[in-house]
Structure formats: structure tokens, C-alpha cells
N, C-alpha and C positions, 0 to 999 in steps of 0.2 A: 206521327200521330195518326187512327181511325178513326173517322166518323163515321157515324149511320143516324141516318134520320126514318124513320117510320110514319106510315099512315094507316088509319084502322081500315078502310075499303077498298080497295085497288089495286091497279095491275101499269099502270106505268106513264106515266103523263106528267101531267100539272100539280097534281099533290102529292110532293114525295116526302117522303122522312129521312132524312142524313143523319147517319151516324161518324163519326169521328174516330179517326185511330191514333196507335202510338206514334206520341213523338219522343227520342228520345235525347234532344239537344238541346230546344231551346231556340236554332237559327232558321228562320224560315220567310216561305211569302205567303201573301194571300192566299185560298182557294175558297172559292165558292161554287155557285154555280158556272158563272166564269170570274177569270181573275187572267193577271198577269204580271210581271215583272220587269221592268227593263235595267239595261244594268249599262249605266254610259262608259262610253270607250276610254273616256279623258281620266281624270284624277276629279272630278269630280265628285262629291259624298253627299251624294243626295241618289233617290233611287223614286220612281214614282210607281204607286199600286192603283188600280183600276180594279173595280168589282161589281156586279149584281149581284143584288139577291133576292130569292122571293119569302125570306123570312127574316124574323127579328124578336127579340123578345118583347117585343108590343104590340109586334102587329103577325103574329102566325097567323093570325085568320085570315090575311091582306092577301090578295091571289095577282095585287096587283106589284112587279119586279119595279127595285129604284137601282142607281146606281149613283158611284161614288167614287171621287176620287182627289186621291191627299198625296202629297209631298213631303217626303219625311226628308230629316237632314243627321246624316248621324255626325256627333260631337265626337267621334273618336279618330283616334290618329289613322292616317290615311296612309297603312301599310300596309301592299299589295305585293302579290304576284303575279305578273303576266299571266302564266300559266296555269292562273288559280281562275282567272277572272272570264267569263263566258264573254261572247262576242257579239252573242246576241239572246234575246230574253228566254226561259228557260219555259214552254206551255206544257199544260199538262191538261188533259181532257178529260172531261166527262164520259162516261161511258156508262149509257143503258142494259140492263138487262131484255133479252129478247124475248123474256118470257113474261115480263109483266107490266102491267099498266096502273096510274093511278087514275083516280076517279075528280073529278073537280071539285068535290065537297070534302074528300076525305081531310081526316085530320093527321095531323105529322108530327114527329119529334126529331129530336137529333140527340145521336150519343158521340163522344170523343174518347177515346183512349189512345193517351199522352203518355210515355216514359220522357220524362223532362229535363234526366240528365241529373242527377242530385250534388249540389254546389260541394259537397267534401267529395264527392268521386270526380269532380271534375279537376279539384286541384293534388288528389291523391296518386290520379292516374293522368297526368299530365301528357305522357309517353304515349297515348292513344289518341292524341288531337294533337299532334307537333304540326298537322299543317294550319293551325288557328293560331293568331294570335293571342298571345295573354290578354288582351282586353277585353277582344270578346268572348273570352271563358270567363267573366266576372259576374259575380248572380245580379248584381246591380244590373247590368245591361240584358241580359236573359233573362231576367223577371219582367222587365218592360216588355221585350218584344212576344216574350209566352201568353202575356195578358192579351195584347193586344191583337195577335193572332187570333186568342178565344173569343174576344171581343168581336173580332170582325169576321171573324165563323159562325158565334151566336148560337151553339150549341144550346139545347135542353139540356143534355146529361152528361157532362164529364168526370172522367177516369184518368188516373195521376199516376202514373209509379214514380222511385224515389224522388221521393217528395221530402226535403228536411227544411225547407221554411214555408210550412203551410200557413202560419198567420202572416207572413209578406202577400203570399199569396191571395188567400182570403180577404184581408183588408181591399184590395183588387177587384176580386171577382163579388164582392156582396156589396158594393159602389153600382154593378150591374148589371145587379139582382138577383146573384145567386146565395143558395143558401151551403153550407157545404160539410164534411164531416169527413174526419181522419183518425187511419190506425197507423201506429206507429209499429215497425220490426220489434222485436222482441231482442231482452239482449244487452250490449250495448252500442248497439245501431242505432241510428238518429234518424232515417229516413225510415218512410212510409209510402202506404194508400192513400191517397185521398179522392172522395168526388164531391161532385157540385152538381145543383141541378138549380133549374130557373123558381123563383119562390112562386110567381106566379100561376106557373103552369100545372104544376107535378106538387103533391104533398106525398110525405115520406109514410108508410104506411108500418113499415119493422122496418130494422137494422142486423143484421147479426156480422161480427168480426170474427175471423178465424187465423187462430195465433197456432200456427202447423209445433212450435214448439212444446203444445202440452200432448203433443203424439209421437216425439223425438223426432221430427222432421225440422231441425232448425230453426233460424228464428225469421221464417218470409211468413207475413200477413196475406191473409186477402178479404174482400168488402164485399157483402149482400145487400141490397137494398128493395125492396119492395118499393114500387111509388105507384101513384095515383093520379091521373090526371083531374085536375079540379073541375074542369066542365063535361065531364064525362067519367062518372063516377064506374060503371062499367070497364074503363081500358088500366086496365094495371097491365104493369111489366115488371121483372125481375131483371136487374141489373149486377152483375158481378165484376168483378177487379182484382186482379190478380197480379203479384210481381216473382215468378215462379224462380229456384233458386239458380242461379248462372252457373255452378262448377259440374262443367260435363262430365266428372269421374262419378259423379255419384246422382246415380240416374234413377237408381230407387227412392231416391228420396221427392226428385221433380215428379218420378210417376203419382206415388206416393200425395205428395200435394195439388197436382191435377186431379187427378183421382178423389179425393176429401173435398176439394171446393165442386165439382160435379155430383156429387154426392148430396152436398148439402144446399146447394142450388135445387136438387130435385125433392129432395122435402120441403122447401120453403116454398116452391111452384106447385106444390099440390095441396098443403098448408090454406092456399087464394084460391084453389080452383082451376091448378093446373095453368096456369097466368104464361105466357111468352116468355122466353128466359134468353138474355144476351149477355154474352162471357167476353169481355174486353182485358187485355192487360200483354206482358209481356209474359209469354211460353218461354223462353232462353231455350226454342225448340224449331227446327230447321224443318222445311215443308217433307223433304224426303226422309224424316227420321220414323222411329216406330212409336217417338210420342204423339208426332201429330197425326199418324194413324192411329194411335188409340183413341185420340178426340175423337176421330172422325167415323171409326168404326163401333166405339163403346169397350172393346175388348181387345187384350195383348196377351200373350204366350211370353212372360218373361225368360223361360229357357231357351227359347229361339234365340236372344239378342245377348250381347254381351252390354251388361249396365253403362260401361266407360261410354257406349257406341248409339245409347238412347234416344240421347238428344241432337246426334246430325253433329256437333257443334264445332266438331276437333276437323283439323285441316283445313282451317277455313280463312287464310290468309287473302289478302287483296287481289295481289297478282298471280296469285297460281285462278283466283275464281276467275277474273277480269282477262284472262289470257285463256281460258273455256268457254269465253262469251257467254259469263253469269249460269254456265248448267253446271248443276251439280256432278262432283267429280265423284267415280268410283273408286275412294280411298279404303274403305272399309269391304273388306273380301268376302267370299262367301265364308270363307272358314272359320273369318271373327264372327262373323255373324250365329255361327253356329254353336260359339262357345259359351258356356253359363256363365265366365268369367268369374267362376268360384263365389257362386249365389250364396251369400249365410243364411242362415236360418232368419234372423232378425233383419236381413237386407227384404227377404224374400217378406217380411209380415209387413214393411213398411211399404213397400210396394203395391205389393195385393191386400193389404189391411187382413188376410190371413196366414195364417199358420201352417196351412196344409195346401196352399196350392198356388199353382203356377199359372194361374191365371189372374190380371184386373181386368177388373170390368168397371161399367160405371152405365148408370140407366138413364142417360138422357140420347135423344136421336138430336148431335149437334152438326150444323155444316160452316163452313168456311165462307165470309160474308163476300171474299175478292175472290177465292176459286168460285164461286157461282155464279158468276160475271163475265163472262168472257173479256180479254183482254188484248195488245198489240202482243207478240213474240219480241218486243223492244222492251217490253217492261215488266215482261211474267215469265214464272219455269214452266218447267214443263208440268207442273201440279195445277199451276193458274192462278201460283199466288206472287205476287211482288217479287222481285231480282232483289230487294234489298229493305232493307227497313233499320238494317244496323251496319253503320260502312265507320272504321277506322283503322288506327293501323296495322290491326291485329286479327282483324274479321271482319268479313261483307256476307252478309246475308240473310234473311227474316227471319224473323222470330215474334213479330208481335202481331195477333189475330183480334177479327172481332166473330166468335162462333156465337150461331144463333141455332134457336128450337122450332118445333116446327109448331105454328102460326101466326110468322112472319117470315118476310124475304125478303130478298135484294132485290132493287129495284134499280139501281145506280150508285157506279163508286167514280171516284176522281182517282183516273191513274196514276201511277209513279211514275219515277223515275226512269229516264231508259239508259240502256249498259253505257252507250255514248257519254253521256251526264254526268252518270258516276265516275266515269273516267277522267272526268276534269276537274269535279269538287275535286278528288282525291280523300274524300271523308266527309262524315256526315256529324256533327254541325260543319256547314262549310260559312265563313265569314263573308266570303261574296255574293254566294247568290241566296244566302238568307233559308238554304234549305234545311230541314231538320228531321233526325234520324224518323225512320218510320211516319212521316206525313202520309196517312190513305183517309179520302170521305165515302162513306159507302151510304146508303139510301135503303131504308126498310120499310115495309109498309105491312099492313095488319090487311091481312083480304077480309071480306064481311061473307056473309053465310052463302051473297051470288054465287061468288068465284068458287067456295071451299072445292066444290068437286072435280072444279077445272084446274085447278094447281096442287090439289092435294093436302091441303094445307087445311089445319084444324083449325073451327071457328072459335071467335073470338067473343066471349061477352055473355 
């Protein structure tokens, strides 16, 4: 899961905004500002979580941090593995950006983008969590602990991928006080988008859904949402959601869908006024591939790459990554790299949305919320983003981002995981230490007209 929380004036301090990222399990702990985990040595089934925070959905304005802490007991059978079980509690820290501050008045939001694991691919693909018990793959017990993560994170603005029991969910999240809204795949797929945001805070300003199947791009959705914060009719954001399509062979079609929701992202931001725009969901796209340099650049040379080789995705097994100490391996040669891999005409128009040319492009200037944050070499590549955000038995590796536009930034993300870590879950949901695929918080803030010329960043309002 990523989060980001934002704030309209500032550069790094006391008012921050957390945004929230992909989770894609379900198994997780606390994080907030701090948090932590303890995991007893014995057989016993109980686990305790401790937190601060300096927000809530009643009291954002409150600058003043509480803390909390509860005793959960889980009712499920108490089958372990040694080797599964950590020794000692798993921290993960905050980590500021060195380039900005928040201001003491500023105002904050948080966004989360959650892949949450979808209850038919959990029991379809069983073979990619052999180290979980059946129990805890049951949407009955991952529905509880997904809430109550959200719950105790307190996001504004959450981002869902597959998602196929959104009114479980719902019924949940609008008990505490979200309001929320879901696309279904196209098809006959059962999972979706979903998001949620706080009724209180944010009113929904448009909607727009994008069904990539009325473009011949399959049947993956993704979610726009325009909102408003209610006390400051001024701060709009553009929030997007995306669950981009996972089969690495066909990489025209993921460009292809990156490409259209960036596209339609930037009409709907210029639509308000050119409004801040944050793109949450799962890329099924590896930091070193040449999709996330298209995010990141705006433009790809599709004849330079061969399509099968787009998305990073191939060769991306446990122990070949885990026994490179999480860098990415040069599997892919200069010479694949070189080949068009027999570009069709109709591959090449889904790709580039033209006919005549070998180039996408897309008009937004987006960056990377966790590479713009510096990080430990325990828990980042060499790009600066996450070692992992999707670990099972068949792949380790990121793919799920929060990109942001420019006027706003990162101000602070909660780190991941380090290689160490991932070596013990052995996969991610992991039943013991409650972690869950892509957990990252990252912190955005809105600089005010002070700052614009000190960070570069366009004003807001």
C-alpha cells in the first residue's frame, strides 16, 4: 500500500500530508508516524501495535499527536514456521525529504494506494502464497485487518486495485466516514477500482471512468476523480487509479493504457485550472523498465525496445533477485533491446494512439513520490524506488507507484522493507509479521506562492 498526505504551504516540518500506497495482500502492521510491531517468541497469538499520530478524520486541524495502543488476539489456528517467524519486531522509518518543509498552519491530506489482493485471485492462484496458510488467504480475515489498517492510517483519499467485494468493504469504510465509488473491469472480470475519500473533508467535484476496452486495450479500468476540499474551496486535486494490465508480453497495450489515463488526467487538470494531479495504482511495471521511463520522461521510442521486454517484468523470480541483493539483473541484452520485436501496425497505434509513428508521448511532467526521497541502500534500487512492493513465489519486485505533477511534493515517505526482511517473510502477504505487498506512506504538500520560486513548483490556488 502508498500513501501520501499533502499540505497546501510548506516545505517540511509539522504540517505534512501522507499519501498512502499499494498494498497488494491484505497482511500488514501499523504505520504511521510511528508505529511498530512486536511479534512474541512463544506460541502465543496475540501481537501488540503502538502508534502516534498527528491526524484523524476529526481532528486534521489538531497539531496536537495522541497515541494508542491495543491488543489484538487473533482466533486463528496457530500454525507457524520457525523460519517464517521474525525474532524481533520488524521498524520501518520515516524518512524526510531534505528539501522541504512544512509550515505550522499548512493544511494536509493523505492519499493510499492499496492493491488489496482480490479474494478470486487469491484462491485461483493459490501457488503464489504456498508460504500462507489457508486461513489467512480467507477474505473474511483480510477484510478485517484491510479495514482496520485504513482505519488506523486515517487516510483522506484511498485507491483500491482489485477490488471484487467492494460493498464488504464499503459497509466498513462509510461506518468511518468515507464516502466511496467503484469501476468494475470490463468483461467478465469481477474485480475493480475503487476509491474512498473522508465525507467530511473533500467533496467530489467530477468522476470520469476509463473502460481501456472501448480502445481495444482489454478489459483493465482506471478512476479520475476531481475533489474539493470543503474548507477551502480553492485546494482541488486530481486523483487517479489505476490497475494497469499484468501480462508482460503485451506491452503495447500497458503503454497504451498508461498513456490514455495520463492523457485524460491532463484534460481533466486543465478542465479546473490546471489543479495538482496524483496517479496512484499498480504500473505491473519495474523501476528499470522503459515504462517507467515513459512516466517519468513523458516520451518512449517504441522501436528501440522490444514489447515482450516493456515492463521489466520477465525474469523476476525470488532467488535469482534475493541472491543479487534486490539489484536488478541484466537479463535483457543490448541486442533484445534493439529489436522491434515484429511491431504490427495495430500494436504500434495502441501503443502510440497513432498510426504513423514510433513515438508515445503523454503531456504531463510526472515524478516518482519514493524516488524523490532519498532512501537507506537496505530498502531502495538503484532508481530510489522500493526493493519490493510485490514478493511471491514467482516475482519480487515494484511495480506499484504514487507519480505526482508539479505543484506538490514529497515531503516524507515511510520506508520499506529491507532485502534482510524480505528474506524471512519469504512473500508478501506474509501471515506472521502481518506485512502486506507494497505497504509505502509518502507525505505531499502544496507549497503556497512563498516557496514557488524556491522549489520550483507551481502555485497553487
Amino acid at each position: 500500500m502508498r500513501s501520501v498526505a499533502c499540505s497546501w504551504s510548506r516545505p517540511t516540518g509539522a504540517s505534512r500530508i501522507s499519501i498512502g500506497g499499494h498494498l497488494s495482500s491484505g497482511f500488514h502492521r501499523s504505520h504511521h508516524l510511528s508505529s511498530s510491531v512486536s511479534f512474541p517468541s512463544s506460541g502465543d497469538a496475540s501481537f501488540l501495535v503502538s502508534c502516534s499520530s498527528t491526524s484523524g478524520p476529526s481532528d486534521h486541524n489538531d497539531s496536537s499527536n495522541r497515541s494508542y495502543s491495543r491488543r489484538w488476539y487473533n482466533p486463528l489456528p496457530r500454525r507457524r514456521h520457525a523460519d517464517q517467524m521474525p525474532t524481533s519486531r520488524i521498524a520501518r522509518d520515516w524518512i524526510d525529504s531534505d528539501t522541504s518543509t512544512v509550515s505550522e498552519d499548512s493544511d494536509r491530506f493523505t492519499v493510499v494506494s492499496y492493491n488489496i489482493l482480490g479474494d478470486r485471485n487469491s484462491s485461483y492462484h493459490k501457488d503464489l502464497y504456498s508460504n500462507v496458510s489457508f486461513p489467512y488467504l480467507k477474505w473474511g480475515y483480510r477484510k478485517r485487518l484491510i479495514c482496520e489498517e485504513l482505519i488506523r492510517l486515517r487516510p483522506d483519499i484511498i485507491c483500491m486495485q482489485e477490488v471484487d467485494k467492494y460493498f464488504d468493504l464499503f459497509s466498513m469504510m462509510e461506518k468511518a466516514g468515507y464516502a466511496g465509488s467503484y469501476k468494475r473491469r470490463t468483461g467478465d472480470n469481477i474485480d475493480g477500482c475503487a476509491m474512498f475519500w473522508k465525507a467530511d473533508r473533500f467533496r467530489v467535484l467530477e468522476r470520469e471512468n476509463i473502460e481501456f476496452s472501448q480502445f481495444g486495450m482489454r478489459d483493465n479500468v482506471a478512476q479520475l476523480s476531481v475533489l474539493e476540499l470543503r474548507k477551502s474551496k480553492s485546494r482541488r486535486l486530481l486523483v487517479g487509479n489505476i490497475h494497469v494490465l499484468y501480462n508482460p508480453s503485451r506491452g503495447d497495450v500497458k503503454l497504451g493504457q498508461i498513456r490514455s489515463l495520463c492523457s485524460k488526467a491532463h484534460l481533466l487538470s486543465k478542465k479546473w485550472g490546471d489543479i495538482p494531479i496524483v496517479l496512484g495504482g499498480d504500473y505491473n511495471s519495474l523501476p528499470q523498465s522503459p515504462l517507467y521511463n515513459f512516466l517519468a520522461s513523458s516520451e518512449l521510442n517504441i522501436m528501440k525496445h522490444d514489447k515482450r521486454e516493456l515492463s521489466g517484468q520477465r525474469n523476476r523470480l525470488p532467488n535469482q533477485v534475493l541472491e543479487a541483493g534486490g539489484k536488478p539483473s541484466n537479463t535483457i541484452t543490448s541486442i533484445n533491446r534493439c529489436l522491434s520485436s515484429s511491431w504490427t501496425n495495430e500494436e504500434i497505434r495502441l501503443a502510440t494512439g497513432q498510426e504513423n509513428s514510433y513515438w508515445a508521448v503523454h503531456p504531463l511532467k510526472l515524478n516518482s513520490s519514493y524516488a524523490s526521497v532519498k532512501g537507506s541502500t537496505n530498502t531502495r534500487d538503484s532508481t530510489g524506488e522500493p526493493l519490493a512492493t510485490s514478493y511471491h513465489s514467482k516475482f519480487l519486485g515494484t511495480v506499484d507507484y504514487l507519480w505526482y505533477s508539479d505543484g506538490i511534493a514529497p515531503a516524507r515517505v515511510l520506508d520499506t522493507l529491507p532485502i534482510d526482511v524480505l528474506c524471512r517473510t519469504r512473500g508478501l502477504p506474509c501471515q506472521v509479521s502481518f506485512v502486506t505487498n507494497t505497504i509505502v506512506l509518502l507525505l505531499i504538500q502544496w507549497p503556497n506562492h512563498v516557496v514557488l520560486f524556491v522549489f520550483g513548483f507551481a502555485g497553487v490556488g
